[in-house]
C-alpha positions as CSV (number, residue, x, y, z in Angstrom):
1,X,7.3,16.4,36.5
2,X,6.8,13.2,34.4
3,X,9.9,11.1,33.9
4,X,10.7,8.3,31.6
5,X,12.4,4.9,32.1
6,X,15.7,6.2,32.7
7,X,14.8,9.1,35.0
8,X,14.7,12.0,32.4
9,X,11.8,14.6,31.5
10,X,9.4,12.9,29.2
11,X,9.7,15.4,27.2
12,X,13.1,15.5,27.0
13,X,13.3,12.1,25.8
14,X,10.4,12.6,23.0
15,X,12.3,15.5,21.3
16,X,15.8,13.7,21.4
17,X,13.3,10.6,19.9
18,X,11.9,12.9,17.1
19,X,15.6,14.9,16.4
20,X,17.3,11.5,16.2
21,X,16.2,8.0,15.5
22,X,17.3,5.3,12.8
23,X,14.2,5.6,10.0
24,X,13.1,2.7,8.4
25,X,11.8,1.7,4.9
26,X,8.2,0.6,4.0
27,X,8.3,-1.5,1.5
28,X,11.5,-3.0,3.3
29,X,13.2,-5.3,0.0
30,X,14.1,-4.3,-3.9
31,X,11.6,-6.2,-5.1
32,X,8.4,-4.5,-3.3
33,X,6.3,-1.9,-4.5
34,X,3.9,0.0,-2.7
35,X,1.1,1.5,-5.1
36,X,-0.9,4.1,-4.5
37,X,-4.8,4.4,-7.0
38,X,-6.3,7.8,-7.6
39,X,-10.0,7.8,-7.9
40,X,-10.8,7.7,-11.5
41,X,-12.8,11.0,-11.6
42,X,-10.7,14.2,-11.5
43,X,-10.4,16.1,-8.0
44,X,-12.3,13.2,-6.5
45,X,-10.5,10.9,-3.4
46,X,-10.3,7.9,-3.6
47,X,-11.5,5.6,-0.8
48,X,-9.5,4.9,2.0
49,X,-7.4,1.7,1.7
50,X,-4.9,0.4,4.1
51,X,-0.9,1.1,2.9
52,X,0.6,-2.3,1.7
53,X,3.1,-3.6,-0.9
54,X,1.2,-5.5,-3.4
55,X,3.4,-8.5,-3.7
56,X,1.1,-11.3,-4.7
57,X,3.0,-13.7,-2.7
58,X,2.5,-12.2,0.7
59,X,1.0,-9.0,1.4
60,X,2.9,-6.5,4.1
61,X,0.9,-3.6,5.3
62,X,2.3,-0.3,6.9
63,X,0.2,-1.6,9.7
64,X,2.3,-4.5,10.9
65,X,5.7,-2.3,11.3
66,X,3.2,-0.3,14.2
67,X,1.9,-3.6,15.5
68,X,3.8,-3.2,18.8
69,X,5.1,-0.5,19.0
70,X,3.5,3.3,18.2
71,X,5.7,5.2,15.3
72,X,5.8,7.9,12.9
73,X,5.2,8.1,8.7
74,X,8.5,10.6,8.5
75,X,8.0,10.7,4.7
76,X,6.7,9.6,1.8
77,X,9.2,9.2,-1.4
78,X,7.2,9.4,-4.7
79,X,9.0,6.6,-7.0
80,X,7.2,6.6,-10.2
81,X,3.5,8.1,-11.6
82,X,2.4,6.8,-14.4
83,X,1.1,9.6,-16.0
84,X,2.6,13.0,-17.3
85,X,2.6,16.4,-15.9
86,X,-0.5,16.3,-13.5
87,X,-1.5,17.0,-9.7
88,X,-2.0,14.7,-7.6
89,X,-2.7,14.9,-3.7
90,X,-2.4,12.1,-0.8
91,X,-3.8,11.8,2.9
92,X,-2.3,9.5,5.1
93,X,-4.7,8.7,8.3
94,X,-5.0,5.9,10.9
95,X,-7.5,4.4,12.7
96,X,-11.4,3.8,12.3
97,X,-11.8,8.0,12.2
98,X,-8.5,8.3,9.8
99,X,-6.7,10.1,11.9
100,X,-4.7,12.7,9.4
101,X,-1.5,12.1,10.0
102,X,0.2,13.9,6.7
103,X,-0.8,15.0,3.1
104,X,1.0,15.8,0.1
105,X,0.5,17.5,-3.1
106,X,3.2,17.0,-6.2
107,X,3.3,17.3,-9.6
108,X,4.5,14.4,-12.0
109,X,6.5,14.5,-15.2
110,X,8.1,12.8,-18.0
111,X,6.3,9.5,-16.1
112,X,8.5,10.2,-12.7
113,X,8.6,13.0,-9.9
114,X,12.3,14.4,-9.4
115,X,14.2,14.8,-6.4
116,X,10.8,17.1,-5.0
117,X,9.1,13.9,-4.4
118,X,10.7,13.5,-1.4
119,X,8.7,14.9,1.0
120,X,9.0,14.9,5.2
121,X,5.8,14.3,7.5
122,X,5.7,15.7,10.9
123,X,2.1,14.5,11.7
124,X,0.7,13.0,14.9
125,X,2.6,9.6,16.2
126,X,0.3,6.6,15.4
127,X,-1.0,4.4,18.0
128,X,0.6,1.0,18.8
129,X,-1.8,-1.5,16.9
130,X,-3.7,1.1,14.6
131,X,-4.4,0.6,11.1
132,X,-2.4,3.2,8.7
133,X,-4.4,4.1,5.8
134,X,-4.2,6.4,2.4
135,X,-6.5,8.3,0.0
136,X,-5.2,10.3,-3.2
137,X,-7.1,11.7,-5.9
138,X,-5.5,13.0,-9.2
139,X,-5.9,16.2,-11.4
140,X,-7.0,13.9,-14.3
141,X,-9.8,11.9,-14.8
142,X,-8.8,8.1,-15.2
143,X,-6.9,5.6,-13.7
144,X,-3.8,7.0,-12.2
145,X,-1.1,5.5,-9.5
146,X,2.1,6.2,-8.0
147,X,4.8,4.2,-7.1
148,X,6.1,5.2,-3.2
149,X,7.6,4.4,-0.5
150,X,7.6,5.5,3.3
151,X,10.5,5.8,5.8
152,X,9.0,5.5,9.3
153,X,10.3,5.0,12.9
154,X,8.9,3.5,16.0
155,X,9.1,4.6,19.6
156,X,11.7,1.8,20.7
């Protein structure tokens, strides 16, 4: 049987890891925002594009929180969308292959998603050093975005 660091069943120490762990926020500050584009063609994804805040000043990707260590996307929280009452869907992925690691669907309104948009991920763990990436494409044609954020944890 496989034991960890301190002597215990691996996989004894993965499930108390994934039952309890301190998550983290991606953007980390108040004054990030992490943007998310539909394709502009209805029911159409977009391309994949790595997670980052777009702060003009510097740029943080998801990426660099699983630099070291590998982790988990435990959520995604849907902020804002700027458009009314439509669909819209989002992949998560990592890696060269995009790797799914999550997707959601939700449905805006009145320009924000309520207390729904809180959804949990329990997809695969990503790799120490991979690249986290999304796609999302929208009910309705044109340009459409959503304002989220991601709480995360690594394997420390």
């Amino acid at each position: 049987m496989d034991t960890g660091k301190d002597g215990r069943n691996i996989i004894a120490n993965h499930l108390d890891l994934i039952s309890s762990h301190c998550t983290h926020i991606f953007p980390d500050d108040t004054d990030l925002d992490c943007v998310l584009t539909a394709h502009t063609d209805a029911n159409t994804w977009s391309d994949w594009a790595e997670i980052e805040d777009n702060t003009a000043e510097t740029t943080i990707k998801l990426s660099e929180k699983f630099a070291a260590l590998p982790g988990h996307v435990a959520g995604m929280i849907t902020e804002d969308a700027d458009t009314d009452s439509t669909i819209y869907q989002i992949e998560i992925g990592y890696g060269a292959s995009k790797v799914c690691i999550s997707s959601w669907r939700l449905l805006s309104g009145t320009n924000q998603v309520t207390s729904t948009g809180q959804s949990t991920a329990r997809g695969a763990h990503i790799p120490a050093g991979e690249t986290v990436y999304y796609r999302c494409k929208c009910k309705t044609a044109g340009s459409k975005t959503l304002n989220v954020h991601f709480r995360y944890f690594l394997d420390e």
